[in-house]
N, C-alpha and C positions, 0 to 999 in steps of 0.2 A: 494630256495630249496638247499637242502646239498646232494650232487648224491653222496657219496660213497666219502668225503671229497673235493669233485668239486662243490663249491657253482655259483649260477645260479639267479639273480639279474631279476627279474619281473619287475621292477619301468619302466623297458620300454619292449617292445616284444623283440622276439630276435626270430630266424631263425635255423632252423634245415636242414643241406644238405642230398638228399635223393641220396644213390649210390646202386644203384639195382645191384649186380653179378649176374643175372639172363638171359636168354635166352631169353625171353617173355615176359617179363613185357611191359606196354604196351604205355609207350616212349620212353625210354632207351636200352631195351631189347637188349642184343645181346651186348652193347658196352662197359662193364666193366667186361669181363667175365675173363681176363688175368691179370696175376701180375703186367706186366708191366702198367697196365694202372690206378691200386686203391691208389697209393700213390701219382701221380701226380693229379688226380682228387680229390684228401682229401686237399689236399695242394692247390689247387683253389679254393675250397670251404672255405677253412679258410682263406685265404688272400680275400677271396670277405667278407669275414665277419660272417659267419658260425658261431654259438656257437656248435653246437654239428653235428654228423653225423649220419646215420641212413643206418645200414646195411642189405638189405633184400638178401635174399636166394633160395625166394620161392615166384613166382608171386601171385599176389593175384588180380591181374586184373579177370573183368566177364570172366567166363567163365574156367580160368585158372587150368591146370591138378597139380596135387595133390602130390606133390612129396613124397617118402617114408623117415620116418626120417631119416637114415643112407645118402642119398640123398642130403638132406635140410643140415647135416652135413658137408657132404665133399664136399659139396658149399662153406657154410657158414666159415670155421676155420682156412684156407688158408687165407684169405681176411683180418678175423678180427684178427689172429696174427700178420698179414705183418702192416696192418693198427694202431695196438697198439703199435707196437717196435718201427714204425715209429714218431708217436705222443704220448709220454705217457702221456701228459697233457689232450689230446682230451676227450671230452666226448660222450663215443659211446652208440648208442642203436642198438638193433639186434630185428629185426621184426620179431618174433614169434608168433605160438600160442601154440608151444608145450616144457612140462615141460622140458623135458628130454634136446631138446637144447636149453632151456634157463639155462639151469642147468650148461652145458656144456661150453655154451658161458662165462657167467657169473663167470665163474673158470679161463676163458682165456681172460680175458680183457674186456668184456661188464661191462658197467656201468646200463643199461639201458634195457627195455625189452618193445618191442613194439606189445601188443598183441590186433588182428584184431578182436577178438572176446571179449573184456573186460575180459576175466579171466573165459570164458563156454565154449570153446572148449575140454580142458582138463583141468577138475578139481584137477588136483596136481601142477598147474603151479603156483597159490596164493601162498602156504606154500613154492615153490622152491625160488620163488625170494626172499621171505622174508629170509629163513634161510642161504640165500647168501648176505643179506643187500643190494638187487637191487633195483632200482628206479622201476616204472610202469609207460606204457601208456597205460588208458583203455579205448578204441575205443567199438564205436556199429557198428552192421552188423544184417543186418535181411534177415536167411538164410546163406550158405557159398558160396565163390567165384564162384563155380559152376552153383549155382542155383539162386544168390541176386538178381540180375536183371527179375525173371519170376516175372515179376505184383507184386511187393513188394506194400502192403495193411497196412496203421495206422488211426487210428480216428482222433488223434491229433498225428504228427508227432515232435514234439516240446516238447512236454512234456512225450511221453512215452519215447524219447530220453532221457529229463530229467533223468525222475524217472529211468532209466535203468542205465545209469551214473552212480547216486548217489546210489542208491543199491548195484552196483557193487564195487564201490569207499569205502562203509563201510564195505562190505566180506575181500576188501584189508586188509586195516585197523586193520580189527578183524585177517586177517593172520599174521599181525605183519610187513603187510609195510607203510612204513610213508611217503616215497614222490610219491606221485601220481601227474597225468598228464590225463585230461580227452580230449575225441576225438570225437567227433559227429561221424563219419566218413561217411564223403562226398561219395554220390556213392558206399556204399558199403548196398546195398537194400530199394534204394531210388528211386521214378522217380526225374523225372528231376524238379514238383512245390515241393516235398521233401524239394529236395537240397536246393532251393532256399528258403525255408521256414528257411530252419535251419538258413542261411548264414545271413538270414533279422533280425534271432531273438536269433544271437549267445551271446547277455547279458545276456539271460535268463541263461546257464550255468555257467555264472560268480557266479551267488549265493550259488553254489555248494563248494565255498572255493578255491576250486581246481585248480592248472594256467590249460587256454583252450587251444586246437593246434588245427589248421587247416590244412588237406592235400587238399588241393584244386588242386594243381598243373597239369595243362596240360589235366582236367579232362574232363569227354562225358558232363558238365552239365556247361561247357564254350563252348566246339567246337559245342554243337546241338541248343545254341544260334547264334551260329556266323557262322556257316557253315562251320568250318576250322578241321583240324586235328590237332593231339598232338602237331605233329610238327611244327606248325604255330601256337600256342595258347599260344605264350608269352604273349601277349600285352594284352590279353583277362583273361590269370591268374593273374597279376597284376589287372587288375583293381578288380577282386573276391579281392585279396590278401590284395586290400586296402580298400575296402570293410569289410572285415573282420577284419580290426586294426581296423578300427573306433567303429564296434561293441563289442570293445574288449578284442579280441581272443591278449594273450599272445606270443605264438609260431607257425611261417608259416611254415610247411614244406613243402620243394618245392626243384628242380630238378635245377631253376634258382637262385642262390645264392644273387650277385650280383643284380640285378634288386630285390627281394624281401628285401634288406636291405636298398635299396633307398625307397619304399615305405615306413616301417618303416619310414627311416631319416626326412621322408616328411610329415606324419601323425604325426611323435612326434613334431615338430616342428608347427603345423595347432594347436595343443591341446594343446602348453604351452603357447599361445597366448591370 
């Protein structure tokens, strides 16, 4: 992929660092919310082996309240200017689902647009990224944060995922964006045989063309396996994580840098074998 003349080399997965400024998010929350803290933690993430960083503003965990754009802004542009000046090489993406600050970001440094709803939440957020030469991530969510978790219902969970993707991947397209990035997304109106369905049969989106990413990290659909909490579900997202290379999946993003590039190092090494 060419992100905005930041080329991005698939021939093995690579890793995405997730740094939430947010209050609530629901591993993190609360602990990158000050200046002092987004420039040492971008700089951990790239020295543990990070290709790109992913900036959110706006929890998006169940349940999660709804912030007003203005809000989501003067979160979000504090973070990713201090974050841009400091690495101008970095390749950032800014988790959105609204045009207006992806519009915004993307005039101030985003390369990238990471939006939870594949491109239906707001329908002027296609033509924004394109007429700014942004990259896309287009994740599925069934229902919003709010509500995904009430008894999320699919016949075939695998394939409406699919076709949901690859529909959403050609509106890109026909908006006139050209690097796309597709996202089952984990948990985001799934139960928990969902999740695991997507994770067993994450080749199936290979055929799509498109590099896949997994947010797996730290997620209810490792800790309600294992009985642990966010905080304790290192060892249990790694094993998803490598899970997830073997079927595939391109790009992990995760919360643990480090440990998610060792899994890489160690699946790429099992499969050149």
């Amino acid at each position: 992929m060419n992100i905005r003349g930041k080329i991005i080399d698939f021939s093995t997965p690579v890793v995405m660092g997730v740094l939430n400024i947010t209050p609530d998010s629901f591993y993190d929350g609360g602990r990158y919310l000050h200046e002092s803290k987004w420039v040492p933690q971008v700089k951990k993430m790239l020295e543990e082996g990070a290709l790109m960083i992913d900036i959110g503003a706006q929890s998006t965990r169940p349940g999660a309240l709804e912030l007003s754009k203005n809000q989501e802004i003067d979160h979000l542009m504090p973070a990713l200017k201090t974050i841009r000046s400091a690495f101008p090489g970095l390749i950032i993406s800014v988790d959105t689902w609204r045009a207006s600050v992806a519009e915004i970001a993307l005039q101030n440094g985003a390369d990238l647009i990471n939006d939870i709803s594949g491109g239906t939440y707001d329908d002027k957020i296609l033509e924004t990224v394109a007429a700014h030469q942004g990259a896309m991530i287009l994740m599925h969510i069934q229902g919003k944060p709010q509500n995904m978790q009430e008894n999320p219902v699919y016949h075939n969970v695998v394939e409406e995922v699919r076709t949901f993707l690859q529909a959403q991947a050609q509106k890109a397209l026909s908006a006139g964006i050209t690097q796309i990035i597709i996202d089952p997304g984990f948990g985001f109106g799934k139960t928990l045989e969902h999740n695991y369905s997507l994770l067993k049969h994450l080749e199936v989106f290979k055929s799509s063309g498109f590099p896949v990413m997994a947010g797996i990290s730290r997620k209810s659909m490792i800790n309600k396996v294992l009985g642990t909490k966010p905080e304790h579900a290192l060892n249990g997202t790694t094993v998803a994580n490598t899970i997830a290379l073997l079927n595939g999946v391109d790009i992990l993003r995760v919360h643990d840098v480090k440990e998610a590039v060792e899994a890489v190092n160690i699946v790429i090494k099992l499969l050149s074998d």
